[in-house]
N, C-alpha and C positions, 0 to 999 in steps of 0.2 A: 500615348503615355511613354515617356523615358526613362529607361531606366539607368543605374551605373554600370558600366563595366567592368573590372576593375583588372591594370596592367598588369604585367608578368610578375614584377617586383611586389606590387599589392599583393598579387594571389600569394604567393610565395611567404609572405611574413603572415597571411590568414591562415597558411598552413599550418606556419609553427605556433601561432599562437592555440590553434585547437588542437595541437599535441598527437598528430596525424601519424600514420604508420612512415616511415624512413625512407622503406625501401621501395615504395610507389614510383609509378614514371611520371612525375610532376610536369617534365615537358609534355608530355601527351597530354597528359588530364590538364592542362592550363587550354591545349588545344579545343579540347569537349568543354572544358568550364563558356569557351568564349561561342563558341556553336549554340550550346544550351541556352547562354542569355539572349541570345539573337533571338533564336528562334519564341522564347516565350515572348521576347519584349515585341514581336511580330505579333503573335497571336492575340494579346491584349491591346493592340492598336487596333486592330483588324476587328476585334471580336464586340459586337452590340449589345445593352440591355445587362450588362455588369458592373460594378463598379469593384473595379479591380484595385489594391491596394501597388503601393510601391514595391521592384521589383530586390528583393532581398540575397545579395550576392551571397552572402555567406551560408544562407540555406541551402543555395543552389550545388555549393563550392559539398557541402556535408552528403547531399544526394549523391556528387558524384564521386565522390570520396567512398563511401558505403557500397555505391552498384560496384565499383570497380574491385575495390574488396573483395567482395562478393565473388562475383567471377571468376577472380585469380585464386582465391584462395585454394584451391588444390594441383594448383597448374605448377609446371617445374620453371627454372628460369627462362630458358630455352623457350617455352611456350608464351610464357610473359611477354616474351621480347615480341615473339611472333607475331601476337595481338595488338601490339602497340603500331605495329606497321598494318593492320589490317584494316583496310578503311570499312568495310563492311560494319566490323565490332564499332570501330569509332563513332560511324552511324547510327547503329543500335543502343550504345549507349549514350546517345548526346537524346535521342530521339524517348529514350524511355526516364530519362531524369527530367526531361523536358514535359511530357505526360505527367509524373508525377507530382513535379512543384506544379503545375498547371492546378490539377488535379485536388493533391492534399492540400496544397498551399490555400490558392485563390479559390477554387472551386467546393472546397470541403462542405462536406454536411454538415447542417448546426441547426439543433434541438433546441425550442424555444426554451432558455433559460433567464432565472432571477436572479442570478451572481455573475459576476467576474472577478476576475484573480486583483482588480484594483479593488473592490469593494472591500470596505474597512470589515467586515463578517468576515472575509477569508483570507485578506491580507494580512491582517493582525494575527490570528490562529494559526497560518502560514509561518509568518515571523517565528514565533515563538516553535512551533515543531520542527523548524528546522536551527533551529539553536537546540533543543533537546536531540534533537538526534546526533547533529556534530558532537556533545558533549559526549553521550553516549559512547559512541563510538571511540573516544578519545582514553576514557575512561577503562585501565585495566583490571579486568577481574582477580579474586584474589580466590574464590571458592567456587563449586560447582553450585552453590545457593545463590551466589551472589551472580555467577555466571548465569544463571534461571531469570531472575529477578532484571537483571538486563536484558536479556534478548526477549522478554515479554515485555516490555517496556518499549523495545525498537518495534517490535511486531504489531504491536496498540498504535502506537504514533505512525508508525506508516502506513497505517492501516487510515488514519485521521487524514492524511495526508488523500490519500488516493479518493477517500468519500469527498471530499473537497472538489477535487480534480473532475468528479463525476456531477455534482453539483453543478459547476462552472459548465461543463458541457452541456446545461439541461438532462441529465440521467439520473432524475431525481429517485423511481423506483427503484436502480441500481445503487446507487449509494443509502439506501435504505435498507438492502438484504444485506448491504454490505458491516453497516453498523450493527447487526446482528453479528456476525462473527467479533465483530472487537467487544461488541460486548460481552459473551462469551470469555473472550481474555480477560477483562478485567476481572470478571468475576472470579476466575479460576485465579488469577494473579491477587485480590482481594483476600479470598480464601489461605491461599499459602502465607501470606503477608500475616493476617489477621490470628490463626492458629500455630503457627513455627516450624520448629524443624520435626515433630514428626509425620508434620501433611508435606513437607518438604521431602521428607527420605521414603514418601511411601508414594506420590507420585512420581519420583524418577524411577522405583522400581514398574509403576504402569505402565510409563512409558516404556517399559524395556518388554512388558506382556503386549503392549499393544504392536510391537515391532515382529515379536513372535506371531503374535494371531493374523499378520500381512503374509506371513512368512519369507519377513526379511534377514534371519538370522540363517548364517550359510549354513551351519552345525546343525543336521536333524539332533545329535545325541545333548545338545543344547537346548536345542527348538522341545524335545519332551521333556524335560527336567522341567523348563519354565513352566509348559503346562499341567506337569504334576504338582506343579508347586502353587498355581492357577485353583486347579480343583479340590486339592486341600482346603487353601482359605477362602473356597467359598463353601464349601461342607460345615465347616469354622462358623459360619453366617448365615447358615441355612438353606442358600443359593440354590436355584436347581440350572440345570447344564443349559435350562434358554435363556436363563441368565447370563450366560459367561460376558457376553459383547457389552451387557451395561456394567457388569462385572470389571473389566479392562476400562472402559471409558470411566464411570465414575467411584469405582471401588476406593481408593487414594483418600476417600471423606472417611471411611468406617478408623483412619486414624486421628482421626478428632476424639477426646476426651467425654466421654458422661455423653453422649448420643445416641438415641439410637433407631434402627431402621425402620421406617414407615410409621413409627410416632413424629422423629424430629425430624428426619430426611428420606427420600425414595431415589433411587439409581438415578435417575435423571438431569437435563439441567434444571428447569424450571423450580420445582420440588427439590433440587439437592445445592446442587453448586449456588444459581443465583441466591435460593434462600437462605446458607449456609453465610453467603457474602453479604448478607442484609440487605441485599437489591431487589425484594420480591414485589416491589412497588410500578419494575418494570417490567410484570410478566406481560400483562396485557400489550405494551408494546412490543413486547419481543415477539410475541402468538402472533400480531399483526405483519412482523416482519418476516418471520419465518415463511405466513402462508404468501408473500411474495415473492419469498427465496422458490418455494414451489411451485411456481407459475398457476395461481392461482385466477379467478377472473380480478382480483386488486391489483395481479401483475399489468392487466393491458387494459380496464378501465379507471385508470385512477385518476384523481385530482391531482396536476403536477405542483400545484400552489400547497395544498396540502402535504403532499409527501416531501417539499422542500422546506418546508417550515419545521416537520415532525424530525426529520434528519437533521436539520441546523441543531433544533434545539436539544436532540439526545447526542449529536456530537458533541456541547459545549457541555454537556452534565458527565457525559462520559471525559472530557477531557480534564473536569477539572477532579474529580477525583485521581484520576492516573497521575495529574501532575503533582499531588501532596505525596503520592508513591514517591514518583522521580524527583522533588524536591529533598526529601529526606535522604533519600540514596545518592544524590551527587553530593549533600553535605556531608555525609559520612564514607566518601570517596576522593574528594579534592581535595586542597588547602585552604584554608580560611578566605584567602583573599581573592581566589578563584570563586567559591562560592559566594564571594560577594556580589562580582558580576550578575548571577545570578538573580541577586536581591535586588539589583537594580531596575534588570529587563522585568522582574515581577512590579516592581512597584510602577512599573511605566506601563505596562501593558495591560497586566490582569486585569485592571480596574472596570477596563474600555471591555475587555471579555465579557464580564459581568454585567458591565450595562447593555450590550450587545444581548444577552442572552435575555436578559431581563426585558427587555424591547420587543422580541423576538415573542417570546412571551405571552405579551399584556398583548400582540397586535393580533395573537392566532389563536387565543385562548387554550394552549396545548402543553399540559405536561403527564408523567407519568401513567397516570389512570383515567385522562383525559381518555 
């Protein structure tokens, strides 16, 4: 098998174009980049019973760019210099980037999986999470609620993002515990959305109990105000002190209106937050997901067809509520005609979601209290 090499002048303009650190010794490292392709595109000749793909210069050019990094980064110049004349190092490193692309490249482990990143299931949902997150991003906050309401919005979608990525790899039980956390955000992000600004002003004061109860606050004479201010309002609620931890996690509901504790909600998620968010329809899937998260025997005997279908189809339920969130919140954040954009990529893609999901569906028999 042959592979490209690529000349001094090639390497050099691959440099700039991946925006590489400046001060690197590029004549050296073109020296290992060309050692490195030899010796893999040797091994893959040499080597029986693989089929090895084409040898990819610029992954090779990024290993060596990263080991060298690496290495230097706490060395003076003086010592830089030293290494760049030390053939030993040069050795070492052409011989351990050479191992690696070997290795992670051609060689990698791969979990029987029912996706890849072309299939129209994650291609499409891909598309579209990474337009919300650019926009996101783009998009400047103007309040500490609107600042909340975004960075739960990035936190959920790249959160979709990475159950995908596990998906694609065959790691279907892992992207399965993992939807258990996003869904968790929604729901707590549901909640804030759905009741206003005083479940807004009274979880940012939790999270400032929950920062206390880490004892991340440098200030003890700080750190005990918070907690007398703690045990008050749960005296206030009837609390007893082995309450305090559900007290901090989901205390921030007792500022919802006309409710109240252990008739309408209990400290909890399942019982508070999700129910509170009208998603009580997912506890059963979530009790499932959970006992994964805790390496239960569903952790290491499961159906992988099963937990790939169950994950697809509460990513695509979880995602499309988040986006009527982040649909309403970039139109009351951009200009008109930016938001238009918006109405475009929906009118193009949604639809293909919905049938996707709907497919998904009718093919696995699986929703909610399935």
């Amino acid at each position: 098998m042959k592979g490209i090499i690529y000349d001094k002048e090639t390497f050099l303009k691959v440099i700039e174009t991946l925006n590489a650190p400046k001060n690197l010794d590029y004549q050296f490292l073109y020296g290992v980049y060309k050692a490195v392709s030899e010796t893999i595109i040797e091994v893959m000749n040499s080597t029986e019973g693989y089929n090895f793909t084409p040898l990819n210069p610029v992954t090779v050019i990024l290993y060596i760019i990263n080991e060298y990094a690496y290495a230097t980064l706490k060395l003076d110049k003086n010592s830089i210099y030293n290494l760049s004349n030390d053939e030993k190092f040069s050795n070492l490193l052409a011989s351990t980037c050479a191992d690696k692309y070997i290795t992670n490249e051609q060689l990698s482990y791969k979990s029987q999986s029912y996706l890849n990143r072309f299939s129209p299931s994650v291609s499409t949902l891909s598309l579209y999470l990474n337009f919300i997150l650019r926009s996101l991003e783009s998009i400047k906050t103007k309040n500490q609620y609107n600042k909340l309401v975004s960075d739960m919005l990035k936190k959920a979608f790249s959160m979709g993002k990475c159950i995908l990525n596990l998906l694609i790899d065959g790691f279907e039980t892992e992207a399965f515990s993992t939807w258990r956390t996003l869904h968790e955000n929604e729901c707590i992000l549901m909640c804030l959305i759905k009741y206003g600004e005083p479940i807004f002003k009274a979880y940012f004061r939790h999270v400032t109990y929950a920062i206390a109860y880490r004892k991340q606050i440098k200030s003890k004479e700080e750190t005990d105000k918070i907690f007398e201010e703690i045990k008050f309002n749960m005296k206030e609620h009837d609390l007893k002190s082995k309450d305090m931890k559900k007290y901090i996690e989901y205390g921030y509901l007792f500022a919802i209106k006309n409710i109240n504790l252990n008739t309408d909600f209990k400290l909890n998620f399942r019982d508070g937050v999700e129910k509170l968010a009208g998603l009580s329809e997912y506890s059963k899937v979530y009790e499932m997901s959970s006992e994964i998260s805790h390496s239960s025997p569903l952790l290491l005997y499961s159906k992988k067809e099963y937990y790939y279908a169950i994950t697809i189809i509460n990513l695509y339920e979880s995602f499309f509520r988040l986006e009527k969130i982040f649909e309403e919140y970039y139109k009351q954040n951009v200009e008109e005609k930016i938001a238009l954009q918006y109405s475009i990529l929906k009118a193009t893609y949604l639809r293909q979601l919905h049938y996707i999901h709907q497919d998904f569906s009718n093919s696995f028999k699986i929703g909610p209290e399935n």
